[in-house]
C-alpha positions as CSV (number, residue, x, y, z in Angstrom):
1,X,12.4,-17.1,12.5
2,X,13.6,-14.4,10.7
3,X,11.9,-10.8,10.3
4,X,9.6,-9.8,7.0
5,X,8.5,-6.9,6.9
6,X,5.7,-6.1,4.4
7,X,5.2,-2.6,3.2
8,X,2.6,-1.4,0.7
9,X,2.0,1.1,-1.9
10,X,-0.1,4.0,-1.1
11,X,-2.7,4.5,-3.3
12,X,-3.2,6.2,-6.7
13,X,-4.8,9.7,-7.4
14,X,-7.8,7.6,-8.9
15,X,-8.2,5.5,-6.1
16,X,-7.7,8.2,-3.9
17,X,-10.9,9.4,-6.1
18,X,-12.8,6.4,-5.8
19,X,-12.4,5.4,-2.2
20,X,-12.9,9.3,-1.2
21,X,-8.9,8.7,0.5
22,X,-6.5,10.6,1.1
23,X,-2.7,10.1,1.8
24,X,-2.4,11.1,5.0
25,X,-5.4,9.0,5.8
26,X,-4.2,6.3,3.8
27,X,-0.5,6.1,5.6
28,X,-2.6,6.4,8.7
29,X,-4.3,3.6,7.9
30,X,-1.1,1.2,6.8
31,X,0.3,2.3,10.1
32,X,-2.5,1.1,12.0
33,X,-3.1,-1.8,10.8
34,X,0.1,-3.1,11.2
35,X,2.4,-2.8,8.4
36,X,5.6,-1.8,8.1
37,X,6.1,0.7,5.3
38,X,4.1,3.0,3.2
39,X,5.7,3.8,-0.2
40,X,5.7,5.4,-3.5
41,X,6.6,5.3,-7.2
42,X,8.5,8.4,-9.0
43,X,7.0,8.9,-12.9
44,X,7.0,11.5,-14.7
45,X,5.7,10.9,-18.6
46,X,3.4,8.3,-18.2
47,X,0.3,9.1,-19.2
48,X,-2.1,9.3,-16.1
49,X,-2.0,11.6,-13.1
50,X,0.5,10.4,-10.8
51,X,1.7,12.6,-7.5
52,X,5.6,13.6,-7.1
53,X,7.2,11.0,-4.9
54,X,9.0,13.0,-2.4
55,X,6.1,15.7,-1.7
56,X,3.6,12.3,-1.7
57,X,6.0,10.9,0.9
58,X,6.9,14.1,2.4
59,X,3.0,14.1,3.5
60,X,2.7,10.4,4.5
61,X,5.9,11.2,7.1
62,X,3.9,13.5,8.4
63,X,0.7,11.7,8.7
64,X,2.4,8.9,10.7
65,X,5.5,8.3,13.4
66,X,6.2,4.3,13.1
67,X,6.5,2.9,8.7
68,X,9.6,3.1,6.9
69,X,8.6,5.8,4.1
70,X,10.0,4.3,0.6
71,X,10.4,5.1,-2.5
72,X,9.5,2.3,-4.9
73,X,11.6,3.6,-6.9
74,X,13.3,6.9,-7.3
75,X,14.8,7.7,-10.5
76,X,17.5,10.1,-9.2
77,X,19.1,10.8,-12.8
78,X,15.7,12.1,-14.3
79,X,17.0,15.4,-12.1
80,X,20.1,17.3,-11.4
81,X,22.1,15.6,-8.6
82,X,22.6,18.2,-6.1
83,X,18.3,18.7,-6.0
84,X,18.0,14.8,-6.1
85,X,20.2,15.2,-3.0
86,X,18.1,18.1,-1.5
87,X,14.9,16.3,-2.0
88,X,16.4,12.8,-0.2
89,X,17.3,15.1,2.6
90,X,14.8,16.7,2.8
91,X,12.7,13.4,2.9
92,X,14.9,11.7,5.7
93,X,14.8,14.9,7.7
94,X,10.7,15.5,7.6
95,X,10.5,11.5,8.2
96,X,12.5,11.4,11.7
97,X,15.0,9.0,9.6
98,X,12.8,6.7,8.3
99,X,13.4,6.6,5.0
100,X,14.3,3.9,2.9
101,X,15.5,4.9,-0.9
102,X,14.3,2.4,-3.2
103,X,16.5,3.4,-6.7
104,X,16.1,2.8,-10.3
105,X,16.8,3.8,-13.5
106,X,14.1,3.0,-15.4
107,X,10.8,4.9,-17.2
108,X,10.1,4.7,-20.9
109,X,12.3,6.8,-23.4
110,X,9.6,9.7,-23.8
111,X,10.7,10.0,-18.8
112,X,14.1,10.9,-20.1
113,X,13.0,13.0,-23.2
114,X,11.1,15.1,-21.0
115,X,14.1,16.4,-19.0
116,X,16.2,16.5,-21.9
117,X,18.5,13.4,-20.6
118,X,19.8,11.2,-23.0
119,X,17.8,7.7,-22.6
120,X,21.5,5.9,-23.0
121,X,23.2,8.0,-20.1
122,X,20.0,6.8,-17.1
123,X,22.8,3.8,-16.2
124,X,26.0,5.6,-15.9
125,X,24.4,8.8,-14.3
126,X,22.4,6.5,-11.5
127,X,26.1,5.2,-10.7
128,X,27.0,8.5,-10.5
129,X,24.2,9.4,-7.9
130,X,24.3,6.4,-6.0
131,X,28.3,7.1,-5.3
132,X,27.8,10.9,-4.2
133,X,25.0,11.1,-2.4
134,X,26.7,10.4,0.8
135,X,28.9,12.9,0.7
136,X,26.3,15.1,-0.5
137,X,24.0,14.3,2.2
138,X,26.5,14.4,5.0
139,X,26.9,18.0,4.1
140,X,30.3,17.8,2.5
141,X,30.9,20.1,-0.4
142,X,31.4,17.7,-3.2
143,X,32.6,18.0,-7.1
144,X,30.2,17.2,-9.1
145,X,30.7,15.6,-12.7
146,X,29.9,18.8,-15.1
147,X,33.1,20.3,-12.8
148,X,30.9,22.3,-10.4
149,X,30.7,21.7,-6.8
150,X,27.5,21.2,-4.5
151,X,27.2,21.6,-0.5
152,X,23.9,20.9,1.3
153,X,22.7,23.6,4.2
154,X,21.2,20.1,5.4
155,X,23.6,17.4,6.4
156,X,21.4,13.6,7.5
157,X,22.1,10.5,7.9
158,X,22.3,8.3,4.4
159,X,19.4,6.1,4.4
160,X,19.3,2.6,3.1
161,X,19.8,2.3,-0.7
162,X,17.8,-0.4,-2.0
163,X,18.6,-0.8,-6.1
164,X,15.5,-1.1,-8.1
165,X,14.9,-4.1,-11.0
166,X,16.2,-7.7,-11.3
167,X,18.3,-7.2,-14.4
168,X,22.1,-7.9,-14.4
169,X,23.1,-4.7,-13.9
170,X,21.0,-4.0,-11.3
171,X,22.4,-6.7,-9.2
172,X,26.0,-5.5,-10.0
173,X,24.6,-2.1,-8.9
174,X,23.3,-3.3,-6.2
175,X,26.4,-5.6,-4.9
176,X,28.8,-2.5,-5.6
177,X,26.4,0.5,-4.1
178,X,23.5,-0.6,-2.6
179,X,22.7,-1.7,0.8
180,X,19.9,-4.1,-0.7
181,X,18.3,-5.6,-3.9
182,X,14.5,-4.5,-4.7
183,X,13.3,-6.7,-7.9
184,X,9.5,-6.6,-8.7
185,X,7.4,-9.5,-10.3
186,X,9.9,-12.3,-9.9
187,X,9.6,-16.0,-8.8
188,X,10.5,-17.3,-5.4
189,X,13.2,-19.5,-7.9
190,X,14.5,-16.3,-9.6
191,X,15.0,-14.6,-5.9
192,X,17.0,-17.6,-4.6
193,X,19.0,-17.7,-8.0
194,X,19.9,-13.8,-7.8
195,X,20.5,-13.9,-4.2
196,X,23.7,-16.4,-4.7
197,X,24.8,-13.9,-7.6
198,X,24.7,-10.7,-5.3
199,X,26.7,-12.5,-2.2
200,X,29.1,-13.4,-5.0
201,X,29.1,-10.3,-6.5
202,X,29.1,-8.3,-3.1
203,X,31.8,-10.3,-1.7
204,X,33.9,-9.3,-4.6
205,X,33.6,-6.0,-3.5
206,X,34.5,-6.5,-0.2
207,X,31.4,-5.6,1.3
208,X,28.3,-7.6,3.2
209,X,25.5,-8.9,0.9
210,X,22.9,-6.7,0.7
211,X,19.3,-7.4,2.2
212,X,16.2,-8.5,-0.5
213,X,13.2,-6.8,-1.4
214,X,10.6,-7.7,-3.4
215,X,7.9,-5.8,-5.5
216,X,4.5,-7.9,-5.8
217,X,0.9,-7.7,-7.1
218,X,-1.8,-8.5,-4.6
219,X,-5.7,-8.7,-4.2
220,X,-6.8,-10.7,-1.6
221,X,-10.5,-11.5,-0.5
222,X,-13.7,-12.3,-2.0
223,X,-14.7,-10.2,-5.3
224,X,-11.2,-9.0,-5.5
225,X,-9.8,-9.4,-9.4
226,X,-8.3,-12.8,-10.0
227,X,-4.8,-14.4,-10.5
228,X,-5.2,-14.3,-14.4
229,X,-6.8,-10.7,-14.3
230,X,-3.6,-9.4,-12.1
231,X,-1.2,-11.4,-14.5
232,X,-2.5,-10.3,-17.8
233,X,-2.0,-6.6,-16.9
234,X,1.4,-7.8,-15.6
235,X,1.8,-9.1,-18.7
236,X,1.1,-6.6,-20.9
237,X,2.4,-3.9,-18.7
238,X,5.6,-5.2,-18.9
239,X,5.4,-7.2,-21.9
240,X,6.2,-10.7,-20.7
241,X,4.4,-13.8,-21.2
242,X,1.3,-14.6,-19.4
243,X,2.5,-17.9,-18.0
244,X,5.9,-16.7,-17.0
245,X,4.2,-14.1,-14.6
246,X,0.7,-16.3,-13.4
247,X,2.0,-17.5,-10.1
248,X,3.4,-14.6,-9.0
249,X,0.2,-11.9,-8.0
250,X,-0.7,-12.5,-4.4
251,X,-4.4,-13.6,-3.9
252,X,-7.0,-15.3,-2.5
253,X,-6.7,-15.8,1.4
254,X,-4.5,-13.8,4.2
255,X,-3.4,-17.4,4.6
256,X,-2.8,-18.1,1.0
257,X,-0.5,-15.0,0.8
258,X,1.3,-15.8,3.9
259,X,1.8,-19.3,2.4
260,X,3.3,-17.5,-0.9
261,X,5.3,-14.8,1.0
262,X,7.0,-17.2,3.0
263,X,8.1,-19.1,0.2
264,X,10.6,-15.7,-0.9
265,X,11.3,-15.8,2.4
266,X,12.7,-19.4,2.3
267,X,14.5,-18.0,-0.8
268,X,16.3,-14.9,0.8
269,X,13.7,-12.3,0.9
270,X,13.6,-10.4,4.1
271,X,11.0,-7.6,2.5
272,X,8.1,-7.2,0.5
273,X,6.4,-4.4,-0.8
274,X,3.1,-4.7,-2.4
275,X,1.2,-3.0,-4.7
276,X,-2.7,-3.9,-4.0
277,X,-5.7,-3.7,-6.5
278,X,-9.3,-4.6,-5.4
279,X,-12.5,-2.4,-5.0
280,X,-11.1,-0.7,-1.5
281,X,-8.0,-0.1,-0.8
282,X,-8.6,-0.1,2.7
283,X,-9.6,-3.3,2.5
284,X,-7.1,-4.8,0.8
285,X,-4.4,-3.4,3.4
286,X,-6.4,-5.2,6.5
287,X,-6.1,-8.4,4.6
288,X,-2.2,-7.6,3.7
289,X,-1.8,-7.0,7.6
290,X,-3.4,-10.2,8.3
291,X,-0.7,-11.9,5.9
292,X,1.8,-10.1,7.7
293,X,0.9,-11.2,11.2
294,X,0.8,-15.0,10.0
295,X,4.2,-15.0,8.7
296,X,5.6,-14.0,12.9
């Protein structure tokens, strides 16, 4: 049977608050209950405290020896290239190698306004990033596309470049630079359906398809908030129609979520990364780990 490995999201500064945790106790925790990854999102203009991704992940690395350390996702062309660069580096060097860079180019228009980036240049200048920072990161001085050059005083290993989203262009992304495809809040159908696009597309390229990860919605347990509760904020988070989205948030038993997760594994998926909700998070990552453990 092939491997899945399930990662989670590290919690929020106001769950942080609420469960009186903090990161490095958190990653800790994921670590030692069995999981496989701890990871992070990277916004900037949304409204609500959130941490800086690579100083978040920067202090899980060093609260733990074993996870992966993602980013779910990094938006390298919010920032100049060669400190997107220095910050990746720096994040693979702290981590002993174990990071895995989860990339997108999304955010609202107001991300990009706030770093004065036009909103219609995020596609083309993710390309850009995705194609230069290995050379970047191997310590090579490399031309950069305002005519400059840029040359690391760290040189690391590339990590793996998972592209974020399950649009079109992220799977041509993804089949061109990436070394896997990270969509969130899809069907088991919609994984199998993109998976035969990116081998396509990948093959086209000459290269090996990449691996799949997925980004889901769990609360497992007794008391925790319900299928329909966990859609409807999918729903209007992301503006899509409640019954398109109502099968895919991961609750009720450890053996319930296995039985789902196993299904995108049928349909390609070899990863998962999970965002939990639920009145302890803590909790909810015990009850993750027990999925995890059912699906060996």
């Amino acid at each position: 049977m092939d491997l899945f490995t399930i990662g989670v999201i590290l919690p929020g500064i106001p769950v942080q608050r609420r469960d009186g945790l903090d990161l490095p106790a958190a990653a800790r925790h994921a670590e030692q209950a069995g999981l496989d990854g701890v990871w992070h999102g990277d916004h900037l203009a949304v409204g609500a405290p959130t941490l800086d991704a690579p100083v978040a992940l920067a202090t899980a690395a060093a609260a733990t020896g074993r996870v992966t350390i993602g980013t779910s996702v990094l938006v390298p062309a919010l920032r100049p290239l060669a400190w997107a660069a220095k910050q990746i580096a720096t994040l693979q060097h702290v981590s002993g190698g174990r990071l895995v860079l989860g990339v997108g180019s999304g955010g609202g228009p107001a991300q990009w306004a706030a770093v004065g980036v036009p909103y219609a240049e995020r596609g083309p200048r993710t390309d850009t990033a995705l194609t230069l920072l290995p050379s970047l990161l191997s310590g090579e001085r490399t031309p950069l596309p305002d005519g400059s050059a840029a040359e690391l005083s760290l040189s690391v290993p590339m990590p793996p470049v998972w592209v974020g989203n399950a649009s079109p262009a992220a799977l041509r992304r993804a089949a061109r630079l990436g070394d896997g495809w990270f969509p969130s809040l899809i069907s088991p159908r919609a994984v199998a359906d993109g998976r035969a696009r990116l081998n396509d597309l990948a093959a086209g390229h000459g290269r090996p398809a990449p691996v799949i990860a997925i980004g889901c919605s769990a609360a497992l347990g007794a008391g925790a908030p319900s299928r329909a509760e966990l859609a409807a904020g999918i729903a209007s988070a992301y503006d899509r129609p409640v019954a398109d989205v109502m099968d895919i948030p991961l609750t009720g038993t450890p053996e319930q979520a296995a039985e789902r997760l196993a299904a995108y594994r049928e349909a390609g998926a070899s990863h998962a990364v999970v965002g939990v909700s639920g009145d302890d998070w803590r909790t909810q990552v015990d009850l993750l780990a027990q999925a995890r453990a059912l699906l060996l």
